[in-house]
N, C-alpha and C positions, 0 to 999 in steps of 0.2 A: 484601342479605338477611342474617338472623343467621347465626352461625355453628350447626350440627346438632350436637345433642349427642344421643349412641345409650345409653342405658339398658338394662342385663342385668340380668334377675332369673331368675335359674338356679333359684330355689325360688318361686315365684311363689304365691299363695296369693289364697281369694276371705275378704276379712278381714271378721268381723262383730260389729258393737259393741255392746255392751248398757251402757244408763245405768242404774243404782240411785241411791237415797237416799244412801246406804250400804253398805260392804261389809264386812260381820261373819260371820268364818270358824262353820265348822258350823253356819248357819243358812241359811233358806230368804229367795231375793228375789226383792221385785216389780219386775219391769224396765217403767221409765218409757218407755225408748227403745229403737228397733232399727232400725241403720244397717250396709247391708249392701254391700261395694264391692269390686272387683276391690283385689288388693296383694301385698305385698313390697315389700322396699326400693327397690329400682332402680323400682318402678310408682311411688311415691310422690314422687321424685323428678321423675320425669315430670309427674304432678302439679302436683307447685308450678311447673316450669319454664313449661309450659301457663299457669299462672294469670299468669306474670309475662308470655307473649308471648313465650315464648322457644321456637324449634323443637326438639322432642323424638321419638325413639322410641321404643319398645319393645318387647324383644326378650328370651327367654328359654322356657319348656316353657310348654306348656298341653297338658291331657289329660281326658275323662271328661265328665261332665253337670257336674259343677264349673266344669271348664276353661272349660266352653259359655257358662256365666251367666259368668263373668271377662271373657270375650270381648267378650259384649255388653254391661256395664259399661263398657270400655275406647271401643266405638262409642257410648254414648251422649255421653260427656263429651269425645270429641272428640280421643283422643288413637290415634296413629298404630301399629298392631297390628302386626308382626311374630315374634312367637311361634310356636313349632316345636312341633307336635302330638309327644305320645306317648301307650302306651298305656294307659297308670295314669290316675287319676283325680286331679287337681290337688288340694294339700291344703286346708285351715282355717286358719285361726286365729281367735279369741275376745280380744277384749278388753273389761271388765268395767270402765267410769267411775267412780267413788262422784263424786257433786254435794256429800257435805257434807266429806270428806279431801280433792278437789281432786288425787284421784290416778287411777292406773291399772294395772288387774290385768291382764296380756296370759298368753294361753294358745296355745303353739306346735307345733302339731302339726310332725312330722319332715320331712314331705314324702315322695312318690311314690317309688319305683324309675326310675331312667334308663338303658332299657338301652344296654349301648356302639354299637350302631347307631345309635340315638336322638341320642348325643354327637359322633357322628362329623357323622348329617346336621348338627346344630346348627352344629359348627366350619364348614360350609362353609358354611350361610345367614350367619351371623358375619363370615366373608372378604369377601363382597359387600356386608354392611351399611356393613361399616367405610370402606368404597371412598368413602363420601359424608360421614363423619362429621369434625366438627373434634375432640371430645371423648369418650372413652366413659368413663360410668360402671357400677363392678359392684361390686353390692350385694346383701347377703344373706351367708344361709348354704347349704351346698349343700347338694342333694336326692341321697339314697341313689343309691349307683349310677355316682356321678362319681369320679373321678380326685382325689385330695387338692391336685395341682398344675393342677386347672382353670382356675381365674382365674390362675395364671401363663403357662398357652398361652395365653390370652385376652390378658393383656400384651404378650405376646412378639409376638404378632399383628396388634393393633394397635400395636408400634412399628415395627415392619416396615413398616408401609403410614404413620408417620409420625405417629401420631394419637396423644395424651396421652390417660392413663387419673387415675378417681380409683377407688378400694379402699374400700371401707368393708362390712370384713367380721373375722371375729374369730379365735381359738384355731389350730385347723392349718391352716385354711387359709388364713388370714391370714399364718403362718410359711410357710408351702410357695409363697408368691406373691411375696415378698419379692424373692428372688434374682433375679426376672422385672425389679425395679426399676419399681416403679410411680411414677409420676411425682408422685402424693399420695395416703398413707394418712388415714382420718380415727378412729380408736379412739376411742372415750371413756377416762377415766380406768380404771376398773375392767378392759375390755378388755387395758388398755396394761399393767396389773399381772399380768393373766392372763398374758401373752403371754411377759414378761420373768421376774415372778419378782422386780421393783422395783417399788414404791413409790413411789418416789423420779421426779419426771419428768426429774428431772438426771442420773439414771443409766440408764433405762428407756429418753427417746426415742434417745441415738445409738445404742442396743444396735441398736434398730431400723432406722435406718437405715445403720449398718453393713452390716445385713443385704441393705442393698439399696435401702430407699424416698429418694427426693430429697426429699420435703418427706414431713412429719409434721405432723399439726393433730389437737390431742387435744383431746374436747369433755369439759369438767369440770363441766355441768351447769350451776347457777344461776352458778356462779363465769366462766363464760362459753369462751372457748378460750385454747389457748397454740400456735403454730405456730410451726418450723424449716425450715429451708431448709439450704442450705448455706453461704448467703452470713448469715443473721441469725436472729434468733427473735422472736416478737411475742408481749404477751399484748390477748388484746381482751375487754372486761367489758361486758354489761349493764349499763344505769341502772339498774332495779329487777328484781325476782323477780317474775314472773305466777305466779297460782295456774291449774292446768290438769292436761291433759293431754300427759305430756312425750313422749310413744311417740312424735309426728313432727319431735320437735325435730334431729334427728341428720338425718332425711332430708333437713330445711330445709336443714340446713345443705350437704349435699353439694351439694344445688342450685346454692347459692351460688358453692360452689367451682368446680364444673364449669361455671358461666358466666362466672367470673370467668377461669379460665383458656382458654376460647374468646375472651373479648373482649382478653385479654391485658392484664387489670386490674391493678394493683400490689396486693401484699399489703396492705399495709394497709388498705386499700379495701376487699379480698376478703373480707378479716375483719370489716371492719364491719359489711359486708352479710350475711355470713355469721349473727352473732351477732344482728342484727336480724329475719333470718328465722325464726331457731332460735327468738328467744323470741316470735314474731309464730304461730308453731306451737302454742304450749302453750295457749293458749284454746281451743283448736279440740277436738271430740271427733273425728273423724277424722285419721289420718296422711297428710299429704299437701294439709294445708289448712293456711293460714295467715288471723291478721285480718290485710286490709290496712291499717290508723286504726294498729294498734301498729306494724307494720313501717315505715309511712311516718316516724312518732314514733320510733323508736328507729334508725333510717338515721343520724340528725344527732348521736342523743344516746351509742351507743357510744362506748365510749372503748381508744383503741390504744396503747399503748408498745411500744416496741422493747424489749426484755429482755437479757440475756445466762443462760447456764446455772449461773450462782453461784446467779443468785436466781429460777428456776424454782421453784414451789411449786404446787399441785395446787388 
């Protein structure tokens, strides 16, 4: 059997898409489309791991008539529910397509209140999950109410019980998880600038893993990834640019990771596959979809070098 990979979305959201023609600020639009799904990061992930046959859970708040319809999104498509009730009402998000710019407007509400009861029960449904899991990932931003070092007791908890995490989260609480030592960060570019105060991915990523993370994989968009370790650095490229929608590019990618690191895949593999999902994502108008015709097509056609940090560039 595969190896379990557990899925935390601490900020959980029920995400809902609207397609336009176009999207032209201070004017009024006719939405073509309306696709409505349980989400956050770590659901999304789940997501694709499901689509590829890989076991997943998922795990994080739900709360309210919101929570309810999330819930039952989550039961239709199959994927495995362990969510911890609170008493708030789970938030939104909006994401707005344009068909003729080939982009995406996303709109993020905050998220609910978590009272510290609420976090406490969660840390302990968390302690049993993990008892089964080879891999956890924890994705997002957090929901009002938490702790700035949440996803570092979530680290710290899962390496206790022996189990590798992947991070793909941003600004403090991406800093405050750090010292937890997470076994793989995944920032984007922008993130990685936020976070440092560099620019520069030669002076940025070991700031970070100074900090604490073992491996670093920074997603640069159509330029594709750059990953470090502590033994090397990779960069891996796309063959071409898809025009799409990039909102589930990043979730693809963690997937990627968090199964290459349960099958105990080599990096460069991880990255190929990684960047094959990521851009197998961007056609899709939902986060958490991939084509399979471009993923299969871009598996062979990635391209990997080993790097060194002279010549990291962004």
């Amino acid at each position: 059997m595969s190896a379990v990979i557990l899925t935390v979305t601490l900020n959980t959201a029920l995400d809902v898409t609207y397609v336009v023609d176009s999207m032209v600020p201070r004017t009024s639009h006719r939405v073509r489309e309306v696709h409505e799904r349980a989400g956050g990061k770590g659901v999304n992930v789940a997501r694709v791991l499901n689509a590829l046959g890989h076991p997943s859970v998922v795990t994080g708040f739900w709360g309210g008539t919101t929570g309810y319809r999330l819930r039952e999104e989550l039961l239709d498509v199959g994927l495995t529910d362990e969510l911890v009730p609170i008493a708030a009402d789970s938030r939104r998000t909006l994401t707005v397509v344009s068909r003729e710019e080939g982009d995406a407007t996303v709109f993020n509400e905050a998220g609910q209140l978590v009272r510290p009861t609420e976090w406490s029960a969660f840390t302990r449904h968390y302690r049993g999950l993990i008892r089964d899991a080879d891999v956890v990932v924890l994705s997002g931003s957090l929901p009002p109410g938490l702790p700035i070092n949440a996803y570092a007791v979530l680290i710290s908890l899962a390496a206790a019980a022996g189990v590798a995490t992947v991070l793909d989260t941003s600004g403090p609480a991406l800093r405050a998880a750090l010292p937890a030592g997470p076994d793989v960060i995944k920032p984007n570019a922008v993130e990685l600038a936020e976070i440092t105060g560099r620019s520069e991915l030669v002076e940025a990523v070991p700031e970070l893993r100074a900090l604490g993370a073992r491996a670093v994989v920074v997603s640069c968009g159509a330029e594709g990834l750059y990953a470090t370790t502590s033994r090397s650095g990779w960069r891996a490229a796309p063959p071409e640019r898809l025009a799409g929608n990039p909102t589930g590019a990043g979730d693809a990618c963690v997937a990627a990771l968090a199964r290459g690191l349960a099958s105990g895949t080599p990096w460069p593999d991880m990255l190929r596959e990684a960047v094959a999902l990521s851009a197998a994502a961007v056609p899709c108008l939902a986060a958490g979809d991939f084509d399979a015709d471009v993923y299969q097509r871009f598996r062979t056609a990635v391209q990997v070098e080993e790097t060194d940090d002279a010549h990291i560039h962004p």
